[in-house]
N, CA, C and O of each residue as an XYZ file, in Angstrom:
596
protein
N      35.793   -162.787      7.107
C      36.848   -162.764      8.091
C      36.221   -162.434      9.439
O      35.382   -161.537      9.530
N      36.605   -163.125     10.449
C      35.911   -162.870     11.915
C      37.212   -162.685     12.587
O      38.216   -163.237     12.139
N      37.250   -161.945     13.627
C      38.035   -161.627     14.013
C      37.294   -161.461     15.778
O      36.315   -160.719     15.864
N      37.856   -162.236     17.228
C      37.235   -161.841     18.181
C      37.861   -162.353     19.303
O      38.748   -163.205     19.263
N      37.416   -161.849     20.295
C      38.327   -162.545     22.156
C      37.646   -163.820     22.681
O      36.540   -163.661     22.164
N      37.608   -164.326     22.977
C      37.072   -165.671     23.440
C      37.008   -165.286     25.463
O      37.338   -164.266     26.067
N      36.518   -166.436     25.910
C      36.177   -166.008     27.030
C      37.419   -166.107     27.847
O      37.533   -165.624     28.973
N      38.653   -166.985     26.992
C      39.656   -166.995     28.282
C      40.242   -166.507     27.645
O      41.195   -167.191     27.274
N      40.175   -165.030     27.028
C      41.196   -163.955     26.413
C      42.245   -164.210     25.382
O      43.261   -163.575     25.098
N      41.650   -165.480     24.820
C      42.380   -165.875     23.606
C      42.325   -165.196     22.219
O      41.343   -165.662     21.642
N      42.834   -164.473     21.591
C      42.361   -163.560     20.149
C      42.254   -164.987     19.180
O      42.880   -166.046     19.207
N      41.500   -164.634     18.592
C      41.222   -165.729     17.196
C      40.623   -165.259     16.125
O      39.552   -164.654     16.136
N      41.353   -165.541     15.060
C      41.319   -164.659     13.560
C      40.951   -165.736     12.432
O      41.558   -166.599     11.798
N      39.729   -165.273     12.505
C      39.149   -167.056     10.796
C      39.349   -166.177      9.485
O      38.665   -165.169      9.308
N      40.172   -166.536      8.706
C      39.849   -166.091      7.156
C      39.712   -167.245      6.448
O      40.277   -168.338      6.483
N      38.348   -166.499      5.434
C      38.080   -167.479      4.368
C      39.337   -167.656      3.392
O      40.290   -166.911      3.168
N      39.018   -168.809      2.936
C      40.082   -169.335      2.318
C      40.479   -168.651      0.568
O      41.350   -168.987     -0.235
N      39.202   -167.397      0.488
C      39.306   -167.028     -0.912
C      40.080   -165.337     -0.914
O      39.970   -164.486     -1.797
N      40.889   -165.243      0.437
C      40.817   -163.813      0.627
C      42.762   -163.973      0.723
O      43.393   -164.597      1.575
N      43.308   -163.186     -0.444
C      44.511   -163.570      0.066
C      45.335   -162.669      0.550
O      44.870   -161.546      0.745
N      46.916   -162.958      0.899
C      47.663   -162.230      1.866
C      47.314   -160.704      2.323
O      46.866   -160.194      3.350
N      47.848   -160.110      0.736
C      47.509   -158.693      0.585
C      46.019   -158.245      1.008
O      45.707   -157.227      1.626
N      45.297   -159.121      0.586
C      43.518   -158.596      0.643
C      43.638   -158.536      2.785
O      43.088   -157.607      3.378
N      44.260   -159.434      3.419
C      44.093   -159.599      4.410
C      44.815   -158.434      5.385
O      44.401   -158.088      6.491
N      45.753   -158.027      4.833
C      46.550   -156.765      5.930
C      45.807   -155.836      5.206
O      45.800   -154.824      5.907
N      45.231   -155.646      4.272
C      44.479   -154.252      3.561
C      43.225   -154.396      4.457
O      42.625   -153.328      4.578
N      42.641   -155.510      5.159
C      41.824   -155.229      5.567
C      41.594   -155.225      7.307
O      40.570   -155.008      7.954
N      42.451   -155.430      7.582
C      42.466   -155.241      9.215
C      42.949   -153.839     10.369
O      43.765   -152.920     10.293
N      42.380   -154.098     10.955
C      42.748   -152.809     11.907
C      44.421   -152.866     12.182
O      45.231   -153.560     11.567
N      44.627   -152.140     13.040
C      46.322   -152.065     14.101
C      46.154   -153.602     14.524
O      46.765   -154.623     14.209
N      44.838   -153.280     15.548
C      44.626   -154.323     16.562
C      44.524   -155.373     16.202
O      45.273   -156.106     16.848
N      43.895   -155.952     15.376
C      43.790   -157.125     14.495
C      44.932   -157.406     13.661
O      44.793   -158.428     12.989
N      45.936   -156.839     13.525
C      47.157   -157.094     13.020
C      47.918   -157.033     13.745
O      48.850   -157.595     13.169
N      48.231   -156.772     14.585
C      48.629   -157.272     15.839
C      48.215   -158.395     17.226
O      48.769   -158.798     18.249
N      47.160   -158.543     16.660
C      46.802   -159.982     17.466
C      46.774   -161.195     16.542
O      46.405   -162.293     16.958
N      47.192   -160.975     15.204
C      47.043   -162.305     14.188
C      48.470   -162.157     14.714
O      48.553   -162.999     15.608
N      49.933   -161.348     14.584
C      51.017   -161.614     14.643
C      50.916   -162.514     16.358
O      50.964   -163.743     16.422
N      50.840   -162.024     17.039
C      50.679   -162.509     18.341
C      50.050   -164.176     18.325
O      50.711   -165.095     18.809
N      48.832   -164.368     17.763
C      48.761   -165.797     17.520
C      49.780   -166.729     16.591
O      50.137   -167.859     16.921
N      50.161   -166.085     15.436
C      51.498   -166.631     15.004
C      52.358   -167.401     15.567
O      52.778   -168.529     15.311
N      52.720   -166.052     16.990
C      53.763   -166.417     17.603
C      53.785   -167.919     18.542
O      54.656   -168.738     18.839
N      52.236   -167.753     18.825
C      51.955   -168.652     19.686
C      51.841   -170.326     18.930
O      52.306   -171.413     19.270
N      50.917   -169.843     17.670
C      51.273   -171.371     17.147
C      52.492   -172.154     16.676
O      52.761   -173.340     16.489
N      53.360   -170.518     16.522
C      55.226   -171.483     15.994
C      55.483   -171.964     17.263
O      55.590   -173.188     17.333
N      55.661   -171.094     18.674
C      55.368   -172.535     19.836
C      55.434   -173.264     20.450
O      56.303   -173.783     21.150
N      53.554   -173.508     20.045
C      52.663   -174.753     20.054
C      53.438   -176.077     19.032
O      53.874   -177.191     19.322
N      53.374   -175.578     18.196
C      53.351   -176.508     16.943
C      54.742   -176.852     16.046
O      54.909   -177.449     14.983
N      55.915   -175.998     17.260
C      56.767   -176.254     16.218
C      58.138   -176.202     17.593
O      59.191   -176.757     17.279
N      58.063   -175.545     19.043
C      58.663   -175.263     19.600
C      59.115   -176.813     20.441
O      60.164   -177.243     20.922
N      57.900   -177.267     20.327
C      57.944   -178.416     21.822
C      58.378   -178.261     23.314
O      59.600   -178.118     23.263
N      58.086   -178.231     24.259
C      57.828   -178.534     25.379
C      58.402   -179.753     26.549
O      58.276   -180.949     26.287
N      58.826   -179.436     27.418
C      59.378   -180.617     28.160
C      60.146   -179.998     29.683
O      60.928   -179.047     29.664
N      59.798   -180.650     30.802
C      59.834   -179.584     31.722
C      60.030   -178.245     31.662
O      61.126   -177.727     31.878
N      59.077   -177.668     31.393
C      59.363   -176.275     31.918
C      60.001   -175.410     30.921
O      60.014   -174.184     31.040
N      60.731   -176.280     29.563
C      61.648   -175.624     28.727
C      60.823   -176.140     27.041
O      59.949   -176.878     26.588
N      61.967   -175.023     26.587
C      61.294   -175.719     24.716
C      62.332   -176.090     24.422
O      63.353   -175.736     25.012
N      62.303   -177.029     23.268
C      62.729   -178.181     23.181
C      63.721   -177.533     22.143
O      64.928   -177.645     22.359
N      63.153   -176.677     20.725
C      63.739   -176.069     20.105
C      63.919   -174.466     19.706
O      63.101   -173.761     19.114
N      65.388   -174.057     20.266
C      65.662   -172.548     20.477
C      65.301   -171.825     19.206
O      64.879   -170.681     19.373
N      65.386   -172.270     17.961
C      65.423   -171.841     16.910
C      63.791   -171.277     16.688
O      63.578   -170.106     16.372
N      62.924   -172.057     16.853
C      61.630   -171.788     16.726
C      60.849   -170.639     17.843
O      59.760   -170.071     17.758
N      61.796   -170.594     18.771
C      61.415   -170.256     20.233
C      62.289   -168.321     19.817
O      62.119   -167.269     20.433
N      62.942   -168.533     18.886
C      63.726   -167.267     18.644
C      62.561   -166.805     17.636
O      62.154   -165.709     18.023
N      61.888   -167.221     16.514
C      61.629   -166.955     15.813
C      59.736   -166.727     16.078
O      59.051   -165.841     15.566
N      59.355   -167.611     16.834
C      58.093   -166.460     17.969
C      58.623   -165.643     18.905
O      58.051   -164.613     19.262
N      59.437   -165.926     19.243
C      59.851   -164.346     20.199
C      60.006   -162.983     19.133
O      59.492   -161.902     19.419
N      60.646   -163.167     18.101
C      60.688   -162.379     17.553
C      59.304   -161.474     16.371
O      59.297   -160.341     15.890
N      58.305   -162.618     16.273
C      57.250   -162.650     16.259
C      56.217   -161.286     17.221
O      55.873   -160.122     17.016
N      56.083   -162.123     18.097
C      55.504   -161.202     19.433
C      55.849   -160.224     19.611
O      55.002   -159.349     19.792
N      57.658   -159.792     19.660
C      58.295   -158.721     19.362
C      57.637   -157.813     18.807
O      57.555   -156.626     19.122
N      56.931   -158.637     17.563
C      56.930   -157.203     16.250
C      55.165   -156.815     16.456
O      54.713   -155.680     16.298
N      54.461   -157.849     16.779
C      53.118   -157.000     17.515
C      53.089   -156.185     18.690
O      52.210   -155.329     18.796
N      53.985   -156.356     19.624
C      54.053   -155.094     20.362
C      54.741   -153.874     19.855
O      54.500   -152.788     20.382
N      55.793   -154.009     18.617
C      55.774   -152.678     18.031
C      54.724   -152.116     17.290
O      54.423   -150.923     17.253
N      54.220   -152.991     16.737
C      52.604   -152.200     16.154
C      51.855   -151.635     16.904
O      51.458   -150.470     16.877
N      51.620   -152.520     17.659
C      50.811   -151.906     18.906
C      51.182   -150.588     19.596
O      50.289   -149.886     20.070
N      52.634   -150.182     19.678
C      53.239   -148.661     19.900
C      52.817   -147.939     19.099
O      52.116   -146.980     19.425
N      53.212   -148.277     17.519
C      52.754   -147.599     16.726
C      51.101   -146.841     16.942
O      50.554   -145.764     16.702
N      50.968   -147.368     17.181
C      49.219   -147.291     16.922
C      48.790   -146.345     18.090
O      48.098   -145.335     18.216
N      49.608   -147.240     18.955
C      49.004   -145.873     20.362
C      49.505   -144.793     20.059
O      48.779   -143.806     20.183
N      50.584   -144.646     19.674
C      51.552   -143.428     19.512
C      50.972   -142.677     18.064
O      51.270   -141.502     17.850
N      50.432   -143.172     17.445
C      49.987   -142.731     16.190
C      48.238   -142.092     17.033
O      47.724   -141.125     16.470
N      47.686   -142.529     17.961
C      46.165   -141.873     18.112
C      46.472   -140.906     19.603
O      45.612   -140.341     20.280
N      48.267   -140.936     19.892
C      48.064   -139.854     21.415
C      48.614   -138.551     20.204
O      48.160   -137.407     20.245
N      49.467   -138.933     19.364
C      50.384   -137.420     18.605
C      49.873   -137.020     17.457
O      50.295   -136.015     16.884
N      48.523   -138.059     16.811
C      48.010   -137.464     15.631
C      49.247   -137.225     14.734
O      50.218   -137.982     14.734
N      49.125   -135.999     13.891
C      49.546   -135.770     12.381
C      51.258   -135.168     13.125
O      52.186   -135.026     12.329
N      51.484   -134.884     14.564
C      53.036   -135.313     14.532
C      53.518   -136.683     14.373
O      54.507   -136.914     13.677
N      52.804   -137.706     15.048
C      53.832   -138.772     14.738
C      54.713   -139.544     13.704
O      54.440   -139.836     12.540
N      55.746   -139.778     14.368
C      56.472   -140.256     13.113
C      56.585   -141.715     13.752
O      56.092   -142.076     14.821
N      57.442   -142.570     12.745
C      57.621   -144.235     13.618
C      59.037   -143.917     14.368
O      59.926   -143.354     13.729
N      59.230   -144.282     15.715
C      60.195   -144.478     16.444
C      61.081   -145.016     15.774
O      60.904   -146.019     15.083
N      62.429   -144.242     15.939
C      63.788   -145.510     15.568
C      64.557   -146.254     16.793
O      65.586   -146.911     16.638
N      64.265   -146.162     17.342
C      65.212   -146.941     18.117
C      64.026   -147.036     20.025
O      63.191   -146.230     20.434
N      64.620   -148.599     20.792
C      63.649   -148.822     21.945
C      63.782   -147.272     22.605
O      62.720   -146.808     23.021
N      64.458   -146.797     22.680
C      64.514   -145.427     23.372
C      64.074   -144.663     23.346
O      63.582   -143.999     24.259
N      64.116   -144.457     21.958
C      62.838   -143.396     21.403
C      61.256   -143.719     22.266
O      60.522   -143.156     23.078
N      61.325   -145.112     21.414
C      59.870   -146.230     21.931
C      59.558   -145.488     23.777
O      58.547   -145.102     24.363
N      61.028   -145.590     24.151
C      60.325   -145.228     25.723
C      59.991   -144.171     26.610
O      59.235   -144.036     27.572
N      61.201   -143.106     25.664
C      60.466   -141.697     25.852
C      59.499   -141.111     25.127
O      59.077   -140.011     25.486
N      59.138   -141.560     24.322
C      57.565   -141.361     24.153
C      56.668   -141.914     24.512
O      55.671   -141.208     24.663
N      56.552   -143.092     24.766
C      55.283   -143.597     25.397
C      55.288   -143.264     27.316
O      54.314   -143.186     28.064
N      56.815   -143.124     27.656
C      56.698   -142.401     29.157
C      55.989   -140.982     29.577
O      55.681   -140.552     30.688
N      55.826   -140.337     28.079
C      54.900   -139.220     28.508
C      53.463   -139.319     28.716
O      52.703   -138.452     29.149
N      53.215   -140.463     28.355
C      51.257   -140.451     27.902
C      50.691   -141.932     28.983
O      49.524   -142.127     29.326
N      52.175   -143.014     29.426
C      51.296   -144.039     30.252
C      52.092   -144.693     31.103
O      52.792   -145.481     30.466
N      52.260   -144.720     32.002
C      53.888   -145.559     32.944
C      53.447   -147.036     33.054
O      54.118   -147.947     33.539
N      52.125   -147.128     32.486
C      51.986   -149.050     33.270
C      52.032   -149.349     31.476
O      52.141   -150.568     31.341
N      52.008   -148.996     30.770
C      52.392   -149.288     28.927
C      53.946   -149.047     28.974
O      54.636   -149.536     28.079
N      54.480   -148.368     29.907
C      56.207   -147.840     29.717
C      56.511   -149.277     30.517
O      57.601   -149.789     30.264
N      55.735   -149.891     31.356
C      56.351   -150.937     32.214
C      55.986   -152.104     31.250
O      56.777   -152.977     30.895
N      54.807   -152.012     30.909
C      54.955   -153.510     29.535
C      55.591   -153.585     28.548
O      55.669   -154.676     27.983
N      56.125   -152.657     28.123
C      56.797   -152.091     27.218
C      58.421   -152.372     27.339
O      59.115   -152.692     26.374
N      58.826   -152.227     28.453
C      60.139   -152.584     29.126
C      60.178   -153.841     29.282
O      61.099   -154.353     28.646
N      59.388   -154.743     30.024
C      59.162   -156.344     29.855
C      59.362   -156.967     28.990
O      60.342   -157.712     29.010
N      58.502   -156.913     27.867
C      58.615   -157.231     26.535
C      59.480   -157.026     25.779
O      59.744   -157.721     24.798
N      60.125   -155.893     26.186
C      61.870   -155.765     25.286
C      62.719   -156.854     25.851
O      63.222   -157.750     25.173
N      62.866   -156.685     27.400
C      63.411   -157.810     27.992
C      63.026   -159.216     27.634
O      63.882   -159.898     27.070
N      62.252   -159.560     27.801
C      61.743   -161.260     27.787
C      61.846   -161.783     26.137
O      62.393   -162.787     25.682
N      60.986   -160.527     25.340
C      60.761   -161.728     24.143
C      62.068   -160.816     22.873
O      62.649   -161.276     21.889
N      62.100   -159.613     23.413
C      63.719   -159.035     22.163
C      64.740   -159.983     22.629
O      65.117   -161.062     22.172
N      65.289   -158.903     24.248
C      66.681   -159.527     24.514
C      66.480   -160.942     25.012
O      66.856   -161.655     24.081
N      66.189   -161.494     25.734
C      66.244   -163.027     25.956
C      65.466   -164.101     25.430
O      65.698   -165.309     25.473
N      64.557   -163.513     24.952
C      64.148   -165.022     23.911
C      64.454   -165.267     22.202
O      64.554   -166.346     21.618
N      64.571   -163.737     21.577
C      65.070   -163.592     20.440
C      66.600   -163.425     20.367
O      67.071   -164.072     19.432
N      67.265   -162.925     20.894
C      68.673   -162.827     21.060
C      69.224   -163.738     21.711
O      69.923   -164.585     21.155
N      68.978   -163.717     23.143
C      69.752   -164.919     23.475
C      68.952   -166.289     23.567
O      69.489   -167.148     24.267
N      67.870   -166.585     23.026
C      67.349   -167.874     22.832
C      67.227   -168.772     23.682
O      67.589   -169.941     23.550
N      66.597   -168.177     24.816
C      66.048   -168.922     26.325
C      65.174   -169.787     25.421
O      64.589   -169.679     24.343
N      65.461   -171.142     26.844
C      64.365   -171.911     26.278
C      63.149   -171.894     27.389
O      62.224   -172.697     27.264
N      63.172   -171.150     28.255
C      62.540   -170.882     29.410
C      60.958   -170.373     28.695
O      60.771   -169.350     28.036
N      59.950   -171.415     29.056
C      58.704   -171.467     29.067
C      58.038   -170.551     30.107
O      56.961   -170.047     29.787
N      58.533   -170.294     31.256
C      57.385   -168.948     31.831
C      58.193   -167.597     31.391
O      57.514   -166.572     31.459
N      59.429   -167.457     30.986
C      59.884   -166.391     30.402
C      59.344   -165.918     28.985
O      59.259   -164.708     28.772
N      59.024   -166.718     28.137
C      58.500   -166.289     26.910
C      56.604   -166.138     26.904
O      56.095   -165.224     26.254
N      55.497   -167.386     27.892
C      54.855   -167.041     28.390
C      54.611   -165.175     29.079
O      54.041   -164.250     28.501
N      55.110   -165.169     30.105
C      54.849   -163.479     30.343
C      55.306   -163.013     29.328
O      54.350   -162.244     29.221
N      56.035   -162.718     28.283
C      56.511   -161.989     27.189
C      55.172   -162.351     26.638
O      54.576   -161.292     26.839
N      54.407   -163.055     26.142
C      53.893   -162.910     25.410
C      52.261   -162.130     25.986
O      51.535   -161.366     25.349
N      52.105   -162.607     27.226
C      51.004   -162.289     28.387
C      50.754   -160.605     28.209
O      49.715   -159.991     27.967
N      52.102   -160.140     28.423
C      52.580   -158.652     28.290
C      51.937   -157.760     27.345
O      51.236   -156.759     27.499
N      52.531   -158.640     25.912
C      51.719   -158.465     24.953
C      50.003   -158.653     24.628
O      49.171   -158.002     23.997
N      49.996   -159.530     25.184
C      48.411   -159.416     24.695
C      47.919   -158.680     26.147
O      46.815   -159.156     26.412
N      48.339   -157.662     27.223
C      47.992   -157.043     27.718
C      47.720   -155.527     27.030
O      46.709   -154.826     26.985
N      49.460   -155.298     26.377
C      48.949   -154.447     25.296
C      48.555   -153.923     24.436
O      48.650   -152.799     23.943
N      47.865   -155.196     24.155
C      46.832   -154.987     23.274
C      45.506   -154.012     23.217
O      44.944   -153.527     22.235
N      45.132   -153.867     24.986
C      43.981   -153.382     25.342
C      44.473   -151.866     25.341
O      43.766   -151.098     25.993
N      45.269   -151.483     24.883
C      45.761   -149.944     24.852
C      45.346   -149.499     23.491
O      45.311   -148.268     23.475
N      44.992   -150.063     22.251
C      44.295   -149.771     21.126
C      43.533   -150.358     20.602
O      43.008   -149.915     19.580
């Protein structure tokens, strides 16, 4: 399994073909499980969303990587929030929680953090924009916060 950034900040994750599901989340970091979800998001899409001025073609697919991306930037909380509170942390229930805790330890992670609820929860998973630079920065966001663990 290789796992690495490319030069135009693309994450890319090769598994051999003899290693399966389970063997594969048993063996990856936060970060690496959170940047395979993040490419996910990107190939449902690529490959399944379609494209056409400026918009995607289909909301359904466009809900279902948003919601995608969604769930690697909650890992990605997790994880930070799991190496600032050690053996207090527990998992957040609710975005609120998510924001008063991470407002104590980083305000430019509290501001990606807020973005990303906006762009890829409430308007690309809920209300199912088909808006291509709206789910773009949602996802940008994300693989910004990535560099926080």
């Amino acid at each position: 399994m290789t796992f690495f950034k490319s030069e135009s900040n693309q994450y890319t994750l090769t598994i051999p073909l003899v290693m399966t599901t389970k063997d594969l989340h048993n063996t990856l970091s936060p970060s690496e499980e959170a940047a395979r979800y993040l490419q996910n998001a990107k190939e449902i899409l690529r490959e399944k969303a379609g494209k056409k001025d400026g918009l995607y073609a289909d909301v359904k697919y466009v809900k279902m990587a948003a919601g995608t991306a969604y769930s690697a930037a909650l890992l990605i909380l997790d994880e930070y929030l799991k190496q600032k509170e050690g053996d207090k942390f527990t998992k957040p229930k609710s975005i609120e929680d998510y924001t008063n805790r991470v407002r104590k330890y980083d305000k430019k992670l509290l501001r990606l953090l807020v973005n990303v609820y906006d762009e890829l929860h409430i308007i690309g998973y809920y209300h199912g924009t088909r808006s291509v630079d709206t789910i773009q920065a949602g996802l940008n966001n994300v693989t910004q916060m990535l560099t926080y663990i």
